[in-house]
C-alpha positions as CSV (number, residue, x, y, z in Angstrom):
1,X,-0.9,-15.6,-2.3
2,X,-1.8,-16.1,1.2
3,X,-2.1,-12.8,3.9
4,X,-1.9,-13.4,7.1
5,X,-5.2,-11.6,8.9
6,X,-3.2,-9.3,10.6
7,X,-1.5,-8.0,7.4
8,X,-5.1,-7.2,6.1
9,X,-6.3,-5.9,9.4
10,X,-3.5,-4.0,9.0
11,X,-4.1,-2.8,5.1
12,X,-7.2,-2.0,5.7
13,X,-6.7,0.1,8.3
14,X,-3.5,1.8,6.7
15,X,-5.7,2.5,3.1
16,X,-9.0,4.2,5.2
17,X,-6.2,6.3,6.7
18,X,-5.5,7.3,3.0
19,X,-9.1,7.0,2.2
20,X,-9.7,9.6,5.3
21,X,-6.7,12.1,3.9
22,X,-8.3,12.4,0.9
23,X,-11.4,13.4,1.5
24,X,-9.7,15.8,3.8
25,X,-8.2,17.4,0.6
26,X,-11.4,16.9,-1.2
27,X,-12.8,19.1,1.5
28,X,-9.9,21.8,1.9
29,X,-10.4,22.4,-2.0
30,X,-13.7,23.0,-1.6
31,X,-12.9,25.6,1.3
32,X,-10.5,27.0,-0.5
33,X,-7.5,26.4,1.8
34,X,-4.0,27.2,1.0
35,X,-1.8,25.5,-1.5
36,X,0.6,24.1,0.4
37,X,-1.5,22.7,3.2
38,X,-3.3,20.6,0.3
39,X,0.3,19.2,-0.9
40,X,1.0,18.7,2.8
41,X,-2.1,16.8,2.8
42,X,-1.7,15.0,-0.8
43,X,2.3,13.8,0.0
44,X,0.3,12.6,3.5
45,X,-1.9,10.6,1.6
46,X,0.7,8.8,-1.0
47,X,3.1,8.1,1.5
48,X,0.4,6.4,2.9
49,X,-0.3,4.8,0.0
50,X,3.1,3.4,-0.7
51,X,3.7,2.3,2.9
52,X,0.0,-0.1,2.4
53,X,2.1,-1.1,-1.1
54,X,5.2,-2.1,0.6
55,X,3.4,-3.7,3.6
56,X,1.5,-6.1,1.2
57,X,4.4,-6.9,-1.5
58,X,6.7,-7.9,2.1
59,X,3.6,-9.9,3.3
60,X,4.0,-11.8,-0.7
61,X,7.5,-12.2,-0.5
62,X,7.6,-13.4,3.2
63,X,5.0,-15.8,1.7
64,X,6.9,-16.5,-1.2
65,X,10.5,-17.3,0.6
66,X,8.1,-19.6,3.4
67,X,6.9,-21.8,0.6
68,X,8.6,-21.1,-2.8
69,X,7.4,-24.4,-5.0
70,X,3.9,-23.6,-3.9
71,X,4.3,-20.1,-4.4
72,X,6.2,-20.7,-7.8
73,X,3.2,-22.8,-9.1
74,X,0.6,-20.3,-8.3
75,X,2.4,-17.5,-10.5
76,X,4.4,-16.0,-7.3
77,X,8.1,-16.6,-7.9
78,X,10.8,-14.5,-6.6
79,X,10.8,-12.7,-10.2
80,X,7.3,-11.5,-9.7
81,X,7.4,-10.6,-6.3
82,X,10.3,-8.2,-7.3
83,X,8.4,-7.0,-10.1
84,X,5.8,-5.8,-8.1
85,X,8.3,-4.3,-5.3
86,X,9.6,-2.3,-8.1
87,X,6.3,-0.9,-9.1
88,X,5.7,0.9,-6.6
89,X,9.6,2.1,-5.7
């Protein structure tokens, strides 16, 4: 599958937002900080996480729609793209 290099620019910066979050909860555990500003923190840091899923499973099926035999023959159909959609709903 082919990304465009603003859809990784984009990735990347989305997953050191996450990477950033969670060594902000790795720190407030250490400091002892409250509960629920850690799960705050934590539902922060997977919602991140999905939205860097979706982001690149739209990127593979906009690729996969744009050039389906190509796609197809490098183990990209429809099918899989959905599969992987699916794993991360």
């Amino acid at each position: 599958m082919e990304l465009p290099p603003e859809t990784i620019d984009d990735l990347t910066k989305r997953l050191r937002r996450a990477e950033g979050q969670l060594r902000g909860v790795q720190q407030m555990l250490e400091d002892g900080r409250d509960c629920r500003e850690i799960a705050q923190q934590l539902a922060a840091a997977t919602k991140a996480m999905q939205r860097a899923g979706f982001v690149l499973v739209t990127a593979g099926l906009t690729w996969c729609l744009s050039d389906p035999e190509r796609s197809a023959a490098e183990g990209y159909d429809l099918e899989n793209v959905q599969k992987m959609f699916l794993t991360l709903s």
